[in-house]
Backbone bond lengths (Angstrom), bond angles and torsions (degrees), N, CA, C in turn:
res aa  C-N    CA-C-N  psi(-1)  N-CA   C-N-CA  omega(-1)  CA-C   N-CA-C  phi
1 X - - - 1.452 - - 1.534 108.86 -
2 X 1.695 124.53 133.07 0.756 114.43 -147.51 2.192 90.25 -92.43
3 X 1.239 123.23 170.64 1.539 147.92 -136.80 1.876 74.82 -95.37
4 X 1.229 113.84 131.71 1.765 112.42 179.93 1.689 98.97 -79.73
5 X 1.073 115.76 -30.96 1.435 119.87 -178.37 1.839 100.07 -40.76
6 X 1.670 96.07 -91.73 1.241 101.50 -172.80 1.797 117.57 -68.27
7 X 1.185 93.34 8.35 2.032 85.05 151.68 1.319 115.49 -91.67
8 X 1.180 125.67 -23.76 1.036 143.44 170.29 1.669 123.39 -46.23
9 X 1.654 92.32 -56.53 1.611 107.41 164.77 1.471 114.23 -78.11
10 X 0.855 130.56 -16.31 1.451 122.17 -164.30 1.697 90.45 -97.29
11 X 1.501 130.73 -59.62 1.206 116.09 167.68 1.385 142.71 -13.91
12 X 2.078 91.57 -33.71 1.659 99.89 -160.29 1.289 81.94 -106.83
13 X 1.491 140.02 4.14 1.245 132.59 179.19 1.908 96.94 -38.34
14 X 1.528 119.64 145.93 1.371 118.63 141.51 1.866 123.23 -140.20
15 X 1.531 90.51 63.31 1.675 76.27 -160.02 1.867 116.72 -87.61
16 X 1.518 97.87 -5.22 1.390 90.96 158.48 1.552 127.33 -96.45
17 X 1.291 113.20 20.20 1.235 107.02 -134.63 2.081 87.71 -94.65
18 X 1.545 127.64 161.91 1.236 139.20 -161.24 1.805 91.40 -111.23
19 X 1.164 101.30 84.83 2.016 104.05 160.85 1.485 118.04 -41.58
20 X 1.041 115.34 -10.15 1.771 108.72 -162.31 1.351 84.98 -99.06
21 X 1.468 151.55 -61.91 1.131 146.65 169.57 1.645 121.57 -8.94
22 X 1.766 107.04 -41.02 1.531 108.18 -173.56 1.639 91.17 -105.83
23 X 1.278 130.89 40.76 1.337 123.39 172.08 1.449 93.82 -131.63
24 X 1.446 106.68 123.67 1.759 113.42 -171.68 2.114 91.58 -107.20
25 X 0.834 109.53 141.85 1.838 125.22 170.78 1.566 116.28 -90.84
26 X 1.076 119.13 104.37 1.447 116.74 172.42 1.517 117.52 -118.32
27 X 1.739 94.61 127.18 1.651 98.91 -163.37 1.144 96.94 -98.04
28 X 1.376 100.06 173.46 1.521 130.49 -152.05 1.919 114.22 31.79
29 X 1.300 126.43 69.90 1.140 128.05 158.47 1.514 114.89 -151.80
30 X 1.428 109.15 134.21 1.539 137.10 26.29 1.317 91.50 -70.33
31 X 1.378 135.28 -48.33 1.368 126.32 -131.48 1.511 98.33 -140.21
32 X 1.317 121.50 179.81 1.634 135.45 -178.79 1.480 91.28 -75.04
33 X 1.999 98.90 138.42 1.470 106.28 166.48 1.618 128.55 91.70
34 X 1.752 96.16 -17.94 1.250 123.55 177.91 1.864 109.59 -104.29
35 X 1.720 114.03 124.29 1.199 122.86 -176.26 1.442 111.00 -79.82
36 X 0.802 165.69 109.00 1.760 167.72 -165.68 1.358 104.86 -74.36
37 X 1.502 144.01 127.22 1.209 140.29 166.95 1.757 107.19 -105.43
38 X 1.658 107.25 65.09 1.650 91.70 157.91 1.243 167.53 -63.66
39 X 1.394 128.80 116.24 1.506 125.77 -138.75 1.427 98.71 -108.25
40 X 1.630 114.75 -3.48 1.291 108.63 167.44 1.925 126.70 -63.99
41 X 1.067 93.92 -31.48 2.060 78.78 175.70 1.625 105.40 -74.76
42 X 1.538 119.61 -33.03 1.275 102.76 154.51 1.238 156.09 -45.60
43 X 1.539 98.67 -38.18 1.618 96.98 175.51 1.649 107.22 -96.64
44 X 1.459 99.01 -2.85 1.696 103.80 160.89 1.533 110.58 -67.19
45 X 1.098 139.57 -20.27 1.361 133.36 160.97 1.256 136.67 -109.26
46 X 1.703 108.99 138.16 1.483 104.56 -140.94 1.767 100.36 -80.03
47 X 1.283 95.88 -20.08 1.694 93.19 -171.49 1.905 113.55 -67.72
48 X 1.411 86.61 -43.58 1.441 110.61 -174.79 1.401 103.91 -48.61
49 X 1.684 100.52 -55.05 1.524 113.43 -157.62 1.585 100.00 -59.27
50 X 1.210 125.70 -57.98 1.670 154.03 -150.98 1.857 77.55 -56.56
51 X 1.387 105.31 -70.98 1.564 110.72 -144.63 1.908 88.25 -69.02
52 X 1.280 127.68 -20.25 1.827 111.53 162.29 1.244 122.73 -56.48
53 X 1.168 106.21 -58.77 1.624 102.71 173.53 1.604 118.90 -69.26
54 X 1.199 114.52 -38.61 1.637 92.04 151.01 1.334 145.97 -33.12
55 X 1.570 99.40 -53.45 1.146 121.15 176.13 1.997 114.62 -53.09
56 X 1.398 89.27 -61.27 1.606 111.93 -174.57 1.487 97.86 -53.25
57 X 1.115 127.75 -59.27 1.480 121.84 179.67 0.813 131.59 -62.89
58 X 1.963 122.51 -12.77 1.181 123.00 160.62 1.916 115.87 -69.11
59 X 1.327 101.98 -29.74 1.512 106.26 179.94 1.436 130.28 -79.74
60 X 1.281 93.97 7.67 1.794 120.43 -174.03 1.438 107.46 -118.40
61 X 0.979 103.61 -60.41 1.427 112.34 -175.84 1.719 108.60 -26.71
62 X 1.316 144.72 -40.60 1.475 141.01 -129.21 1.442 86.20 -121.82
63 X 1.507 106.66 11.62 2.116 112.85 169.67 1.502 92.52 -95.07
64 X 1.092 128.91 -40.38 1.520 129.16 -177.83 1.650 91.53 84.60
65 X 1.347 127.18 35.49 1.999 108.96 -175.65 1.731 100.05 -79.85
66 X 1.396 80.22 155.84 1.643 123.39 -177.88 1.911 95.13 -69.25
67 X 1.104 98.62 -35.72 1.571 114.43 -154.41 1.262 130.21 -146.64
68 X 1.497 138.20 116.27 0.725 148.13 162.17 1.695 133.25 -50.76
69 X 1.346 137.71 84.69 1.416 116.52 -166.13 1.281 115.27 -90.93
70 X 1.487 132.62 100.53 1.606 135.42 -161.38 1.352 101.72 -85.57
71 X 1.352 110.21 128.97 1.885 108.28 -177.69 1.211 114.66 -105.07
72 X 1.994 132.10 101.69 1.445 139.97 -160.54 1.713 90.98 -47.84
73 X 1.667 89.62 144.21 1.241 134.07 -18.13 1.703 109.21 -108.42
74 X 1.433 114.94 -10.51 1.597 83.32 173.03 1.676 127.33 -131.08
75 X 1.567 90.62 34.95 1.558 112.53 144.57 1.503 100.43 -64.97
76 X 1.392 132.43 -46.58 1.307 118.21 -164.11 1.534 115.21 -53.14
77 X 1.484 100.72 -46.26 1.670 115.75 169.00 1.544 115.71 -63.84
78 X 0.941 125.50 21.90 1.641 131.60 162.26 1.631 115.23 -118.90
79 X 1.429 100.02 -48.56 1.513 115.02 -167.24 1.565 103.95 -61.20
80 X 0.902 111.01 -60.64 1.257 138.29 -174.82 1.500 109.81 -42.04
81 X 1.248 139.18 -63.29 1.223 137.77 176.10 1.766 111.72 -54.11
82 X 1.837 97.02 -56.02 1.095 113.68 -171.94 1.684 115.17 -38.23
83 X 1.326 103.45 -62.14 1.892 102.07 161.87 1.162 142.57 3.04
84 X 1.503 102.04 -56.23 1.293 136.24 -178.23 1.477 123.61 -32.35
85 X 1.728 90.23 -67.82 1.194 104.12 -159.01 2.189 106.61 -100.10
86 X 1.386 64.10 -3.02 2.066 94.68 -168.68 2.202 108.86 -85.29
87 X 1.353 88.05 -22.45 1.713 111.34 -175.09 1.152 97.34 35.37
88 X 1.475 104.23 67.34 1.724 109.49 153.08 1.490 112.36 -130.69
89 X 1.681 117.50 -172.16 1.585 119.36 156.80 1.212 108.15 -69.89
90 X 1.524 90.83 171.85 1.510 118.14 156.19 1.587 118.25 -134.81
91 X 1.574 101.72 123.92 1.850 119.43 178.75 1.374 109.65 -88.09
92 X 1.127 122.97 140.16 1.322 125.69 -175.00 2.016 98.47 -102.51
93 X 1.196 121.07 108.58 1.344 123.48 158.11 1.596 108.84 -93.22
94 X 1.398 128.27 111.73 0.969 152.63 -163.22 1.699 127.00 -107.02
95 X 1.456 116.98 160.33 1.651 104.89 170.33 1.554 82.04 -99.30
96 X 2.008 83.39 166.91 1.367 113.76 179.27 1.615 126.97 -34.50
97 X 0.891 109.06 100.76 1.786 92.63 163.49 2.147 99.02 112.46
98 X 1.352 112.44 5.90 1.129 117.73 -174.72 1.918 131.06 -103.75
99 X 1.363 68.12 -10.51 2.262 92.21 170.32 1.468 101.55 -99.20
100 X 1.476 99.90 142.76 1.505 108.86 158.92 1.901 102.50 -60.26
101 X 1.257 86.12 -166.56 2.145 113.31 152.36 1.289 101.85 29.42
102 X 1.229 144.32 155.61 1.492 158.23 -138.70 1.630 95.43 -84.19
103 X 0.958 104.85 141.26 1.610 118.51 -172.37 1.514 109.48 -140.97
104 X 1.702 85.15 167.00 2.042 72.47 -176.33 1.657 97.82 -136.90
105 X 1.272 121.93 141.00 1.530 132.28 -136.13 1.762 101.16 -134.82
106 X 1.352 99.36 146.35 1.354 110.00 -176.88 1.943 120.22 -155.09
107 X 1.607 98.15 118.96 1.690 102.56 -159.46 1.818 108.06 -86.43
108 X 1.012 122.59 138.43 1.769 125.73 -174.84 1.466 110.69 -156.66
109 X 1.372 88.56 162.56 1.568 111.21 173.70 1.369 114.60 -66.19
110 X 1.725 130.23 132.01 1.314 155.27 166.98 1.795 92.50 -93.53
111 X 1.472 104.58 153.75 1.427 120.05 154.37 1.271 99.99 -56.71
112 X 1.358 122.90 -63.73 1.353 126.55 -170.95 1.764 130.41 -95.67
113 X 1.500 116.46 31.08 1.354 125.92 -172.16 1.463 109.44 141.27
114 X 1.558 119.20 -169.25 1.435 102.80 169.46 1.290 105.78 -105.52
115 X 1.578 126.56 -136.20 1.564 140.51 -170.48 1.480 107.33 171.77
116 X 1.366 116.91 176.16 1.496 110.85 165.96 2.034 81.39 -139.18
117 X 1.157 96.31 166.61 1.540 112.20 177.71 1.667 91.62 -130.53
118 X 1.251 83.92 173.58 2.112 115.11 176.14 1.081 125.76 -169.33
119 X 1.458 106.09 158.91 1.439 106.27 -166.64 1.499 96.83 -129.61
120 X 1.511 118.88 167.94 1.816 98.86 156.72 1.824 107.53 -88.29
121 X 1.409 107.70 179.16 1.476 88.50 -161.88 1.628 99.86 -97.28
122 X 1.194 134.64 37.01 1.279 147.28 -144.24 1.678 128.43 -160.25
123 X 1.893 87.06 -16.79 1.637 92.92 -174.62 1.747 120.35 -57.62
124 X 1.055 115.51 -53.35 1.434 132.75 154.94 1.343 134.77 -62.71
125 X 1.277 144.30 108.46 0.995 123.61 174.11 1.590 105.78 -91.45
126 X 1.240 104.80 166.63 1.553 123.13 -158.91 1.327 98.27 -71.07
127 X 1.870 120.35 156.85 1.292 106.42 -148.51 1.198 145.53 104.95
128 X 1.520 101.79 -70.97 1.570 113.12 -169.58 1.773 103.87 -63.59
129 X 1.770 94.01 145.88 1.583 94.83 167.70 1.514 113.95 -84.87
130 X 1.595 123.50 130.20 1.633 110.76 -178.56 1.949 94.33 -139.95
131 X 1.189 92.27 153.49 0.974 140.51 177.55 1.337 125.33 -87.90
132 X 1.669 130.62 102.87 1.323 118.98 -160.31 2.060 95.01 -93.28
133 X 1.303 113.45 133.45 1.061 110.13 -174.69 1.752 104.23 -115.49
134 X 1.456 120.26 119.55 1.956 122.71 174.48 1.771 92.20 -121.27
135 X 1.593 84.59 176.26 1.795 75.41 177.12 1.401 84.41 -111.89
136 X 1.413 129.31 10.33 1.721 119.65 -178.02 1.192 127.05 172.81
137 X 1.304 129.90 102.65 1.804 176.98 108.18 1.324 90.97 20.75
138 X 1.535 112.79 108.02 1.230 124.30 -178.46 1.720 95.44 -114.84
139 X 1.499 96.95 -103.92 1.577 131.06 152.58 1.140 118.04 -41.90
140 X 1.215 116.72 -67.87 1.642 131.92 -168.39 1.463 107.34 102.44
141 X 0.939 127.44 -9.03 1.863 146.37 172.97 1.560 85.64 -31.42
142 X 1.373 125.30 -86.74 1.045 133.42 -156.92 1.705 115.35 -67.63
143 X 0.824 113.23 -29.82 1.885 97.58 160.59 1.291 115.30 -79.21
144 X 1.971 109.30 -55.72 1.589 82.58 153.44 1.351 153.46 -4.02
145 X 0.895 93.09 -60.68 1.991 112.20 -172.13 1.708 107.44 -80.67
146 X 1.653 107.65 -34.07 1.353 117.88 -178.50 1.773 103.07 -71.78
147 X 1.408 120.02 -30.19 1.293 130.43 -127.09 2.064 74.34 -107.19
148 X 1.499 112.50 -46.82 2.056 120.96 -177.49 1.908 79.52 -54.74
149 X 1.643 119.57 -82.88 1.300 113.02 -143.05 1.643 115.30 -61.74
150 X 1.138 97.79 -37.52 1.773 93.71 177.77 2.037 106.59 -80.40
151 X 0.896 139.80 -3.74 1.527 137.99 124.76 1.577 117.49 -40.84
152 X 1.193 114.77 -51.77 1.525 107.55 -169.17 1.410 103.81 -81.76
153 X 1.554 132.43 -5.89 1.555 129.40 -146.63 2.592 58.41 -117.73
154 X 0.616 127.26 32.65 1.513 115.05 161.60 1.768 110.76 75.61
155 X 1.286 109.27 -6.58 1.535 120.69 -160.81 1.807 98.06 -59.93
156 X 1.368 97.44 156.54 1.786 92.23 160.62 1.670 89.84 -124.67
157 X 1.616 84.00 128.69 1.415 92.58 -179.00 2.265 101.96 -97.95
158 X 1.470 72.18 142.61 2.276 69.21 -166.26 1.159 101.49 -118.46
159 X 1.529 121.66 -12.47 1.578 122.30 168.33 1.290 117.50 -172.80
160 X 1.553 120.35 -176.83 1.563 133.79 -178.16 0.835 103.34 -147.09
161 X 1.511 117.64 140.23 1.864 125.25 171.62 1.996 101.37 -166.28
162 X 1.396 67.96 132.12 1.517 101.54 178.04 1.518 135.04 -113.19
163 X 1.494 133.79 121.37 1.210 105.93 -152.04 1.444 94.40 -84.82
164 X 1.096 153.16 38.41 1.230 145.91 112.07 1.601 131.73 -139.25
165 X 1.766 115.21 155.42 1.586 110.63 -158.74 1.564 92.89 -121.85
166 X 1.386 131.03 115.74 0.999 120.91 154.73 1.784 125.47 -59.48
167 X 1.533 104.62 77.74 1.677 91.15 -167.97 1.564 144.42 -69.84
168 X 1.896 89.95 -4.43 1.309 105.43 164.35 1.872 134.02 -54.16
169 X 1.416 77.50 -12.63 2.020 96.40 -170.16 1.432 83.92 -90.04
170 X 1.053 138.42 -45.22 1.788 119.13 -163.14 1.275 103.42 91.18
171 X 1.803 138.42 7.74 1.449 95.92 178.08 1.367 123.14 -88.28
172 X 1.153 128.91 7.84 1.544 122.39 179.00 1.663 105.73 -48.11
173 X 1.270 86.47 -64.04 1.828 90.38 176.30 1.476 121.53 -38.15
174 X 1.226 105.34 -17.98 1.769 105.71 168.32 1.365 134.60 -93.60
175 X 1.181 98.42 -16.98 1.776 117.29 168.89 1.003 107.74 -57.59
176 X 1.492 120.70 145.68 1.678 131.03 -165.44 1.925 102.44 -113.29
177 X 1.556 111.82 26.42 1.927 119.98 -157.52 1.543 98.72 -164.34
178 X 1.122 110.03 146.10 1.563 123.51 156.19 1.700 107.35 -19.15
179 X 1.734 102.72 141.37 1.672 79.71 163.47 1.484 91.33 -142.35
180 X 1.357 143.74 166.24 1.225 155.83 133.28 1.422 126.50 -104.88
181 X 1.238 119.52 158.19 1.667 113.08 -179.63 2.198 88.12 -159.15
182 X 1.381 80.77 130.12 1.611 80.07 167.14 1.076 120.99 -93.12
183 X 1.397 142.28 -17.46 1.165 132.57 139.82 1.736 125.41 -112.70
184 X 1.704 96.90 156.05 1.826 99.20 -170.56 1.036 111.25 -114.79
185 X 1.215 137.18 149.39 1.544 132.57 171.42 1.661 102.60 -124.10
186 X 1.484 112.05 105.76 1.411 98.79 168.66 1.420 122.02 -92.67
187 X 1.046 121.97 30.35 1.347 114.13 163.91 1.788 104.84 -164.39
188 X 1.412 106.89 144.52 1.634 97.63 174.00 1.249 111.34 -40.96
């Protein structure tokens, strides 16, 4: 009789499996003109979900980071698992007003408006290799901005990956670091 453990894993195996399938598109949100990349029916499935962060951690992993930098709020839902299997931290890059204790803050361009992000001024110590983690590469505004404050907190930032890149926008080409994305969309 086979070990319930590893039936267990092999069940959740998904290594052929097509990620874009559990990513549903909803237009016009927030706003008119804007394509929505939802990652909720994805991480609604366990097979789907399991074999992303697999995936994602395989595309990180060969940075060797100290640290994970999760960008609120659903970088957190990537970063976070990813760790795991990665045996590193996780930094919380945050919106305004969402860290305790003195933090250090930085304002940018959205596809759709601006934002300010934050960090605490302490999460990193100087040194460490980190890893900016989004679940999706629009602009690049927002790693950007993650990529200035965790630089000034001493960080060496060695890459960015997102589990998805809108590549029709062009911002990879603007990133100043490694980038990966496990999935691409070249066109809305």
């Amino acid at each position: 009789m086979p070990d319930q453990g590893t039936a267990a894993v092999t069940l959740l195996s998904g290594a052929a499996m097509d990620l874009k399938e559990h990513i549903r598109q909803i237009p016009d949100f927030p706003k008119t003109g804007i394509n929505f990349f939802d990652i909720s029916t994805l991480i609604g499935h366990p097979v789907a979900w399991r074999t992303t962060i697999e995936r994602m951690a395989a595309l990180v992993e060969p940075w060797k980071p100290d640290f994970l930098a999760a960008i609120d709020a659903r970088g957190f839902l990537v970063a976070a698992p990813m760790a795991i299997p990665l045996a590193c931290g996780v930094v919380m890059i945050r919106k305004s007003g969402k860290l305790p204790g003195k933090v250090k803050q930085h304002s940018y361009g959205l596809e759709y408006g601006t934002d300010v992000i934050e960090i605490q001024h302490d999460a990193v110590p100087p040194g460490k290799r980190v890893v900016i983690i989004d679940d999706l590469l629009a602009t690049g505004g927002t790693i950007g901005a993650a990529a200035k404050l965790l630089r000034e907190s001493g960080a060496d930032v060695v890459g960015s990956a997102c589990l998805i890149e809108l590549a029709f926008i062009g911002a990879r080409a603007r990133l100043d670091m490694p980038f990966e994305a496990l999935l691409s969309y070249a066109s809305e």
